[in-house]
C-alpha positions as CSV (number, residue, x, y, z in Angstrom):
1,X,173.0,-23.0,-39.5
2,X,171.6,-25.3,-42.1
3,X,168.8,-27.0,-39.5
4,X,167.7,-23.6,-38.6
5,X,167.3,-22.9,-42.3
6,X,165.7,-26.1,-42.7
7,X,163.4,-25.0,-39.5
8,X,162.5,-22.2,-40.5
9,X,161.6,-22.9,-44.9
10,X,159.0,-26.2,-42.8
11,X,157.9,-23.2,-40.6
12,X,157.4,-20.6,-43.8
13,X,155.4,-23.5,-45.8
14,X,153.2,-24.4,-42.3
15,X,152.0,-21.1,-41.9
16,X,151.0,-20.3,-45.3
17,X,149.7,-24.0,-45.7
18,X,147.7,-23.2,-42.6
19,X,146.4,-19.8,-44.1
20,X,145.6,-21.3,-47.5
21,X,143.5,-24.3,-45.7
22,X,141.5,-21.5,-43.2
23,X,140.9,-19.7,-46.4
24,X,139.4,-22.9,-48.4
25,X,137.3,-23.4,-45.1
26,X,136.1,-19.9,-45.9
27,X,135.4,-20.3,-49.5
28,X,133.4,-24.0,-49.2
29,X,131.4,-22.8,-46.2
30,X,128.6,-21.0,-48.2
31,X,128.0,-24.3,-50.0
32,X,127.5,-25.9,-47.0
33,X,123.9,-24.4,-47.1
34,X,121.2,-25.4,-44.6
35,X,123.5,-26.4,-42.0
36,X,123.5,-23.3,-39.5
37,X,126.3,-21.8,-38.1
38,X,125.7,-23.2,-34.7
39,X,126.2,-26.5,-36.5
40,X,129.4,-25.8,-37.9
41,X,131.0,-24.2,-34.8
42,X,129.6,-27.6,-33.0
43,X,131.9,-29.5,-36.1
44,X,135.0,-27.6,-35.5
45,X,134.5,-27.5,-31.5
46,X,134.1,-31.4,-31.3
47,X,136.8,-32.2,-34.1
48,X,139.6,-29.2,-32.3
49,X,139.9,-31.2,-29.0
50,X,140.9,-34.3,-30.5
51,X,143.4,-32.6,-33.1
52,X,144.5,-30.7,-29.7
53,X,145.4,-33.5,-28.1
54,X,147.5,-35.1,-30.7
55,X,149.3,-32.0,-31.5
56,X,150.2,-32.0,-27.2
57,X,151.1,-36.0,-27.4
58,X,153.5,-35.4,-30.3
59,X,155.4,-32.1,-29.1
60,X,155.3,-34.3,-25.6
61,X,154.0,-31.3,-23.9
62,X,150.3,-33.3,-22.3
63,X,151.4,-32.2,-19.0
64,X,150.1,-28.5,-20.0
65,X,146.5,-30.4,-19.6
66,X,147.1,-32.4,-16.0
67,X,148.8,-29.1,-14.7
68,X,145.4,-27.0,-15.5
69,X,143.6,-29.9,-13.9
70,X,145.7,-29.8,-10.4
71,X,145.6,-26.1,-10.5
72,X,141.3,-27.0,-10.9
73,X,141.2,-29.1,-7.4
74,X,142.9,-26.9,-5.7
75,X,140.9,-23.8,-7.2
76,X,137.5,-24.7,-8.5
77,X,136.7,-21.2,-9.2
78,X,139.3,-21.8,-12.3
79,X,136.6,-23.9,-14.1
80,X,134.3,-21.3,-14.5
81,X,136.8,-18.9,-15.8
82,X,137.7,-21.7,-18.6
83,X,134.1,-21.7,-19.1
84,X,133.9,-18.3,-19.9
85,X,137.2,-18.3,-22.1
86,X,135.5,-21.2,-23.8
87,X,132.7,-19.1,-24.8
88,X,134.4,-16.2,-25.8
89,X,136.4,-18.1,-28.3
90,X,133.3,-20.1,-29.4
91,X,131.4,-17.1,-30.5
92,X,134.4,-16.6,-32.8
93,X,134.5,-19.8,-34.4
94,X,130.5,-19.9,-34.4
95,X,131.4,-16.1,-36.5
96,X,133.8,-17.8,-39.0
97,X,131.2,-19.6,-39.8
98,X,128.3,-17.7,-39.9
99,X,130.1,-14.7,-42.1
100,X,131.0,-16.7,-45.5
101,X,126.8,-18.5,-44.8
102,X,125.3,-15.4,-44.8
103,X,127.7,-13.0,-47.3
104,X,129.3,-11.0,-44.6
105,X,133.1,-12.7,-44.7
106,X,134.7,-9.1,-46.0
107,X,133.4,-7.9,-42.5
108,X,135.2,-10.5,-40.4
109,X,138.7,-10.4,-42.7
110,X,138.4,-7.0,-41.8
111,X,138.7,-7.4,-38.1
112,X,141.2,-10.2,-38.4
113,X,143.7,-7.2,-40.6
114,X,143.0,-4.7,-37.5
115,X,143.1,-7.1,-34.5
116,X,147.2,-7.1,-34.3
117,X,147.1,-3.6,-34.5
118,X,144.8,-3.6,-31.9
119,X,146.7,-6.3,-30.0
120,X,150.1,-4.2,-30.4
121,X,148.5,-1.0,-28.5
122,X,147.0,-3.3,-25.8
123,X,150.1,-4.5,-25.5
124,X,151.9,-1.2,-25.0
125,X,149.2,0.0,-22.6
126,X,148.0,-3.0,-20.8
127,X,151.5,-4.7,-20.2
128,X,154.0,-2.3,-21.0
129,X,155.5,-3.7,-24.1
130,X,158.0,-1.9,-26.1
131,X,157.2,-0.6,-29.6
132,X,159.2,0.3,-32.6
133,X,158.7,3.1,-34.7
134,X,156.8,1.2,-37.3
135,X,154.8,-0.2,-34.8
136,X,153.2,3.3,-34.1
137,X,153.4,4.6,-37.6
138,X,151.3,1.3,-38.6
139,X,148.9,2.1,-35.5
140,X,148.8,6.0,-36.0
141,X,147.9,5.3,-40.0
142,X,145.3,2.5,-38.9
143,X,143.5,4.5,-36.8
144,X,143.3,7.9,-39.7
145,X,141.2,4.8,-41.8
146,X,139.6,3.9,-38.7
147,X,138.1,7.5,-37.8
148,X,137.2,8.3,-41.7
149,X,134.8,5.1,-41.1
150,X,133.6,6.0,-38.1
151,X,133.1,9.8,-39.2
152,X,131.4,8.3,-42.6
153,X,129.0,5.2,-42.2
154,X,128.9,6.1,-37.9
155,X,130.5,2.9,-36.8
156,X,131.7,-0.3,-38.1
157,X,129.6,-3.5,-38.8
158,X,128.8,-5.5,-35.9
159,X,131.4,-8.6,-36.9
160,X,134.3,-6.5,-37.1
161,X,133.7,-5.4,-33.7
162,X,133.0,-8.5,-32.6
163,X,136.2,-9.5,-34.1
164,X,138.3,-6.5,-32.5
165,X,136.8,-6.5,-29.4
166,X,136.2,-10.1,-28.5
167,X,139.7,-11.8,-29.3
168,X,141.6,-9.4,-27.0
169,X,139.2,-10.1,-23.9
170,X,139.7,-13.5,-24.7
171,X,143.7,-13.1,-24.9
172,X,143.8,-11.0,-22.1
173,X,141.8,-13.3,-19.4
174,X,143.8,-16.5,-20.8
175,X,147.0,-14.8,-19.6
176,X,145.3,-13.8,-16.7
177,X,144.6,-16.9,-15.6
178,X,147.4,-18.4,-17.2
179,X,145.9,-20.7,-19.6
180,X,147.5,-19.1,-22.8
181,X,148.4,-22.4,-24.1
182,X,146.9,-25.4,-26.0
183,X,146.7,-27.1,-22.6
184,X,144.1,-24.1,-21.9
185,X,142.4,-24.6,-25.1
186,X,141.2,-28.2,-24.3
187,X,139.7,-27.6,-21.2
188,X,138.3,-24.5,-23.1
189,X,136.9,-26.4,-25.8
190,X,136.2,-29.7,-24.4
191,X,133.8,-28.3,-21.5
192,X,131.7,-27.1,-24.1
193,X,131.8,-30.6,-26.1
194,X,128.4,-31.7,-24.5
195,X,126.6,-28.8,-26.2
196,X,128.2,-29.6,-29.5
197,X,127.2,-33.1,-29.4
198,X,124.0,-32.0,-29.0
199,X,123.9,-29.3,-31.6
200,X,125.4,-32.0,-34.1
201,X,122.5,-34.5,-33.1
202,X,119.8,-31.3,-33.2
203,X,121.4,-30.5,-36.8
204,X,121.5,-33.6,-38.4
205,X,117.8,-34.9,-36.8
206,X,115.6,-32.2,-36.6
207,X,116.5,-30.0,-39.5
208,X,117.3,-33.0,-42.1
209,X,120.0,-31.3,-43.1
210,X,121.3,-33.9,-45.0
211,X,118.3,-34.6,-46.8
212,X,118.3,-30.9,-47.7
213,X,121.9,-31.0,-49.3
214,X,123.0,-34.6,-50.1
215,X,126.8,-32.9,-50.7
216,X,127.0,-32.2,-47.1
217,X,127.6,-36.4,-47.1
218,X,131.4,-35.3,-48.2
219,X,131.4,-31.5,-48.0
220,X,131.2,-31.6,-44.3
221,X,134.0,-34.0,-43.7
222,X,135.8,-31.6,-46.4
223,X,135.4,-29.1,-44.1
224,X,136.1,-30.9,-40.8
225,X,139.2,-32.6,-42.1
226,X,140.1,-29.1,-43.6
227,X,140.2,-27.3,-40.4
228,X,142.2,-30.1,-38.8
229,X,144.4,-29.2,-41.2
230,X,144.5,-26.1,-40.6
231,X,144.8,-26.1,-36.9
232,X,147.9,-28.4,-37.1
233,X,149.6,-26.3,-39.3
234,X,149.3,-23.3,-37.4
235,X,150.0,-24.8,-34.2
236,X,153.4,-26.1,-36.2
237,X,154.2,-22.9,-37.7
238,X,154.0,-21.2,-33.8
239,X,156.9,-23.8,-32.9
240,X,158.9,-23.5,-35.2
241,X,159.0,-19.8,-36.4
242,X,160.4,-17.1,-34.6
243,X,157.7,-15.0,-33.1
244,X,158.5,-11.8,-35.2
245,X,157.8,-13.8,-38.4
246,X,155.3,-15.7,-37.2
247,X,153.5,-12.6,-36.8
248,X,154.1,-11.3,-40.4
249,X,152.8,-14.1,-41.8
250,X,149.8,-13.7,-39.8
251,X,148.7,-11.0,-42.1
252,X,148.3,-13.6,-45.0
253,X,145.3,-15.0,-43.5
254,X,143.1,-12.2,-43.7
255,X,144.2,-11.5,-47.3
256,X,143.3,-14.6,-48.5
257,X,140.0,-14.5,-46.5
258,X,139.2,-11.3,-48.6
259,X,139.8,-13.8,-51.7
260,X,137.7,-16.4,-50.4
261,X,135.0,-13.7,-50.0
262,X,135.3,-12.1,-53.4
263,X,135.6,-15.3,-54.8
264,X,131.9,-16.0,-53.1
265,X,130.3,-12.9,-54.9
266,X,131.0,-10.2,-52.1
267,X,132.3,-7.0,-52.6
268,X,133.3,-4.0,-51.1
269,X,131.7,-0.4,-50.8
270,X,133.7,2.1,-52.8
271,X,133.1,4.5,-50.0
272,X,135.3,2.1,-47.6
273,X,137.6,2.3,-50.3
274,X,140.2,4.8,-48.3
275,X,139.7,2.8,-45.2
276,X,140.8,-0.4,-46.8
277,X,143.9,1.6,-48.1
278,X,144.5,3.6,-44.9
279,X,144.8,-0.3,-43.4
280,X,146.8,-2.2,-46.4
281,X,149.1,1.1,-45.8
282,X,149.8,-0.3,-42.2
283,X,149.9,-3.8,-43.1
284,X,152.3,-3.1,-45.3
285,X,154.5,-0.9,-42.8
286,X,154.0,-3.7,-40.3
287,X,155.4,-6.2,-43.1
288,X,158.5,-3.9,-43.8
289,X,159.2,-2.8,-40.6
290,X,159.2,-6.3,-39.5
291,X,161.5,-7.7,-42.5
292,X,163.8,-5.5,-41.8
293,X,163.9,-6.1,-38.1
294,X,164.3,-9.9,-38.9
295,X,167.4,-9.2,-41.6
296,X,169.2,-7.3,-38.9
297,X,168.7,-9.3,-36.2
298,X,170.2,-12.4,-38.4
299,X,173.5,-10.2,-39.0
300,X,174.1,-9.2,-35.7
């Protein structure tokens, strides 16, 4: 029907839009230099709750918020469990930062290119979802680049695990406790908004940062302003894409995080050259399998 068309082309342009500001974010931060990482997770986590709550007061959906804070008085052991899902995202926002500051960003894309793959098998295993044949071809040819890694350099660098392993415990408690929603993400974020205020003051006091770098003066609304942006987008995209593309297009944030990073003067170790392919091979299968799935879904 033409205003699903319509839909979905806003939804298309959203997502990429959305992966295309996340990557910018990526490629400014290094210039950004003193401000710490701690500093620029405590920019995002203070700007996030108000972008948050515009994006619930438009879709009229602000009662995801005061049903979280019912569910609080009559369980106060919730708040703690926000706390800790607060956290756990945190240290990945504090990450996105800290990787393009200190040339590691080709580390972290890597881990945002495995986590669906790693979200698919939890999936499977944890609650029983159903998978398609290219869904265990991607995972099976995934984990061959993953084990010639692990046989080769031992391990993988400390921020793609982080990356891998952090995101899913995060996901998994949020539907645990049933905060999987932007609703959940405010009281996640905004508990922690005392300690980004005072990171902000700490930052902008006691290390003179601005002093330091006088671009920071526009740079850092630049980069506030651009992950506002960002968020909006991607909280646009959700709604109006259908899940399965939604997903697919997740895949384009990652890639142009790799740009950002080469772009920055990074590069990447020939010897995880067959890894990198062993993973593009599954991205790719993903992508197809996915496409397809989509066209014949629209027919039927």
């Amino acid at each position: 029907m033409p205003g699903s068309v319509g839909f979905g082309a806003r939804g298309v342009l959203a997502s990429v839009g959305s992966a295309v500001a996340f990557a910018g974010i990526y490629f400014i931060t290094p210039f950004l230099h003193p401000i710490s990482a701690e500093g620029l997770w405590a920019i995002r986590a203070i700007l996030t709750v108000p972008i948050i709550v515009l994006a619930l007061l438009v879709v009229r959906q602000w009662h995801l918020v005061t049903q979280i804070w019912q569910r609080i008085k009559r369980k106060p052991i919730l708040l703690p469990a926000l706390l800790v899902c607060g956290l756990a995202v945190s240290v990945q926002l504090w990450l996105f930062g800290w990787a393009p500051l200190h040339g590691r960003g080709i580390q972290v894309a890597l881990g945002y290119f495995l986590l669906p793959l790693v979200l698919v098998v939890i999936g499977r295993f944890l609650y029983k979802d159903r998978l398609t044949w290219w869904h265990w071809t991607a995972a099976g040819v995934a984990a061959v680049g993953v084990g010639y890694e692990l046989v080769r350099a031992g391990g993988f660098s400390w921020e793609t695990v982080l990356v891998v392993g952090g995101y899913p415990i995060y996901f998994v408690l949020r539907r645990a406790i049933g905060t999987a929603n932007l609703g959940g993400m405010f009281w996640e974020l905004g508990l922690l908004a005392p300690l980004a205020i005072v990171l902000i003051v700490l930052e902008l006091v006691a290390r003179d940062t601005m002093a330091v770098n006088p671009m920071l003066w526009w740079l850092a609304p630049v980069f506030a302003i651009g992950s506002g942006i960002a968020l909006i987008l991607y909280v646009t995209a959700s709604r109006l894409l259908a899940l399965s593309l939604f997903g697919l297009l997740s895949y384009l944030e990652p890639a142009l995080l790799m740009v950002a990073s080469f772009l920055n003067g990074e590069q990447v170790d020939p010897a995880e050259l067959p890894m990198y392919i062993a993973i593009w091979i599954a991205v790719l299968t993903i992508l197809v399998g996915g496409t397809m799935q989509i066209i014949r879904s629209r027919r039927t």
